[in-house]
C-alpha positions as CSV (number, residue, x, y, z in Angstrom):
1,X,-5.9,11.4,-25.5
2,X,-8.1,9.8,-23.1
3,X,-10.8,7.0,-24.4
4,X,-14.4,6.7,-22.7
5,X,-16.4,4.4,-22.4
6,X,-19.7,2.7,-21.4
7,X,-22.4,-0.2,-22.2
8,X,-25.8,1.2,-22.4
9,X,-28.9,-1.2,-23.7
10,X,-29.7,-1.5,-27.4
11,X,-33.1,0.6,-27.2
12,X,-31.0,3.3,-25.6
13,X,-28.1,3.5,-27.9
14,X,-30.8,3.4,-30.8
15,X,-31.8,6.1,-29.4
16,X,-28.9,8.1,-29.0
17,X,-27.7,7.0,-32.4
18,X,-30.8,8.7,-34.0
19,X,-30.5,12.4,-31.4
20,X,-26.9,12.1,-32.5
21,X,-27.2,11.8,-36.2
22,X,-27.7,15.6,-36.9
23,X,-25.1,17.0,-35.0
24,X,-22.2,14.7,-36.8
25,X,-22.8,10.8,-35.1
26,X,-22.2,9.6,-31.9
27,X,-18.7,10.9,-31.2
28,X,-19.6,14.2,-31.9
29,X,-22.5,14.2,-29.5
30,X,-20.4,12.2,-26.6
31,X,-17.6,15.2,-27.0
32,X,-20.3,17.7,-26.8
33,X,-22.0,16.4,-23.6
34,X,-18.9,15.7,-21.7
35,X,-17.3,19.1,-22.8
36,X,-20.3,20.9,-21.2
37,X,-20.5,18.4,-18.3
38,X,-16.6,19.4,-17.6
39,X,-16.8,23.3,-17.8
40,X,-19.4,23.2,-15.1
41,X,-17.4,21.2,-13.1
42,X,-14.3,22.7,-10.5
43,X,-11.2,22.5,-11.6
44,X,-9.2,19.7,-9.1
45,X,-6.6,21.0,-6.9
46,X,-3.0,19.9,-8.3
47,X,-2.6,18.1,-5.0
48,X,-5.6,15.8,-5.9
49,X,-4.6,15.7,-9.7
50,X,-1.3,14.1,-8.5
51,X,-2.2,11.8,-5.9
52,X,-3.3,8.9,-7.9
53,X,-2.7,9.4,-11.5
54,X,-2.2,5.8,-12.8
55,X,-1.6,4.4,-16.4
56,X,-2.5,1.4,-17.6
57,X,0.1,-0.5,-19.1
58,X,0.0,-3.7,-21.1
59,X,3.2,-6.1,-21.3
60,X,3.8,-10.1,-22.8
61,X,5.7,-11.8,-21.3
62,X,7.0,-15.3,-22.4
63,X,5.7,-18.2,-20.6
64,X,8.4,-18.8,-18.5
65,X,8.4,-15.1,-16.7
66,X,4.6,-14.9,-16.7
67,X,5.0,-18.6,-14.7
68,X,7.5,-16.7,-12.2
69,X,5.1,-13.4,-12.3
70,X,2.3,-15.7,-11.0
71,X,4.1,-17.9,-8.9
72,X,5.6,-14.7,-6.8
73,X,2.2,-12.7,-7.0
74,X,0.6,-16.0,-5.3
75,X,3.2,-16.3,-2.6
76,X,2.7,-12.4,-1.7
77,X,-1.3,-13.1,-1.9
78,X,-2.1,-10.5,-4.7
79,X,-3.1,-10.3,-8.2
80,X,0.2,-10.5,-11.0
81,X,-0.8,-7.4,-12.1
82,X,-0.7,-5.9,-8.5
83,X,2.6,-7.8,-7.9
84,X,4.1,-6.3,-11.3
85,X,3.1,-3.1,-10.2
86,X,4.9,-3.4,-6.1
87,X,8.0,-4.7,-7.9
88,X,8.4,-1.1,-10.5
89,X,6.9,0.7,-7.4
90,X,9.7,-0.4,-4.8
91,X,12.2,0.4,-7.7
92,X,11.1,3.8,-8.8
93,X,10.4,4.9,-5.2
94,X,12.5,2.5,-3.1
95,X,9.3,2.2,-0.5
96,X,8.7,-1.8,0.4
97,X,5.9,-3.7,-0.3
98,X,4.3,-6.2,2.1
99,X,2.1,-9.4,1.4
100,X,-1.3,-8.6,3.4
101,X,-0.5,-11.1,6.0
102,X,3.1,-9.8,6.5
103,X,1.5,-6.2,6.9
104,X,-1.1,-7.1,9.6
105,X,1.7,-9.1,11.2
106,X,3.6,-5.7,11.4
107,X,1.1,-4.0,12.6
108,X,0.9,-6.4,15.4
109,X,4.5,-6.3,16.3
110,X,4.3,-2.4,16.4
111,X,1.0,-2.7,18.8
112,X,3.0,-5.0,20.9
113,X,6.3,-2.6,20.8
114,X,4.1,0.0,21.9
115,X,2.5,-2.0,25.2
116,X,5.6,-2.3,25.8
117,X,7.3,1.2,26.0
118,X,4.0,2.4,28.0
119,X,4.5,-0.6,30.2
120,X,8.7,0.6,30.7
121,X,7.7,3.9,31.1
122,X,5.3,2.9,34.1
123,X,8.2,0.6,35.6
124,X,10.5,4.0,35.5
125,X,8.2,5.7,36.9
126,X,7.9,3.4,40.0
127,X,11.1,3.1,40.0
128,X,11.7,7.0,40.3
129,X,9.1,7.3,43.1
130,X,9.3,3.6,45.2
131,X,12.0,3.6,48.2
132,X,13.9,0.8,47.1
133,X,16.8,-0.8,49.4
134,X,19.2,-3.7,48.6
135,X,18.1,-6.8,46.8
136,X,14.8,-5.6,45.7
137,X,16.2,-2.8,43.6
138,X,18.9,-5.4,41.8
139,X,15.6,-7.3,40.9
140,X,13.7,-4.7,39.7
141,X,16.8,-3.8,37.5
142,X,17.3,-6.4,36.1
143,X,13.5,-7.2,35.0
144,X,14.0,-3.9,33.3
145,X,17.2,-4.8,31.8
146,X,15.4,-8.6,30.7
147,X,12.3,-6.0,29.0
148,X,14.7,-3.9,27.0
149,X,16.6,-6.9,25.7
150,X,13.5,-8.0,24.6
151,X,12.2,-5.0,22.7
152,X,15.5,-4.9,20.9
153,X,14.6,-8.6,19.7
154,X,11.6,-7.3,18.6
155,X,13.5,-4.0,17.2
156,X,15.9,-6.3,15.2
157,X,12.8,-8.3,14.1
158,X,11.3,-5.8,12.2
159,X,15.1,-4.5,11.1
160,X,14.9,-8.1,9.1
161,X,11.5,-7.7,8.0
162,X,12.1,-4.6,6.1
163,X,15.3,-5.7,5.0
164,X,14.4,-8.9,4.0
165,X,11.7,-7.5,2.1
166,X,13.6,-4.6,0.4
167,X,15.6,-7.5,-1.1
168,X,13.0,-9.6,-2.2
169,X,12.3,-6.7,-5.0
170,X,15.6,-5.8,-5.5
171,X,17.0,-6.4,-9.1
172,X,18.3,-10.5,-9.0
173,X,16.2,-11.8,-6.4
């Protein structure tokens, strides 16, 4: 069963105290109003029920693992709790978790990736259409050849990335 609650000022919760006295004290009245506030509302749709249902979960830890817990949460740049949370997410779904920085790097590498498909796509494209004869056509080949080799260095870079980062949370590391 769920648990609500709020602060309101003394005066106020005098107040309330004294309008919920006759009907059985203040939990009665709380139940009351927030029944009638909730059959007037729509029911969710299960897609929306299901999208974010979290639980709160409360765990000690001995010094020494809350010392690691913090130290590894500070290196990925987020809260222990968020940390705790990344590590039972990547090994209940298997999807990786990124430090902020690393993901804005990412996106990065995939903005640059993509400049450079459109920019091969427009040197196949001239290469289709241009009457090309001899030596100028080797050249032109092999700058193509140099720009794939470099977007599969920047392929295997993000190969490493995500690997490298699906075994940071894996059990043991």
């Amino acid at each position: 069963m769920s648990v609500l609650s709020v602060r309101v000022p003394d005066d106020l919760a005098v107040r309330f105290d004294a309008a919920a006295e006759p009907v059985g004290g203040r939990s009665a009245l709380l139940f009351r109003l927030v029944d009638s506030a909730a059959v007037a509302a729509p029911n969710p749709s299960p897609t929306a029920r299901t999208r974010r249902i979290a639980r709160r979960l409360m765990v000690r830890l001995a010094a020494p693992e809350a010392a690691h817990v913090t130290r590894e949460s500070a290196v990925f740049g987020m809260p222990p709790a968020t940390w705790v949370a990344a590590l039972v997410r990547r090994h209940t779904t298997g999807k990786p978790r990124f430090a902020r920085p690393d993901e804005l790097a990412l996106i990065a590498i995939q903005g640059e990736l993509r400049r450079i498909g459109v920019n091969v796509n427009q040197i196949a494209r001239a290469l289709n259409t241009a009457v090309l004869e001899g030596r100028v056509l080797d050249l032109e080949l092999a700058y193509l050849d140099d720009l794939r080799g470099e977007m599969r260095g920047h392929m295997e870079g993000l190969r490493e990335a995500f690997a490298g980062n699906l075994a940071y949370w894996d059990v043991g590391s």
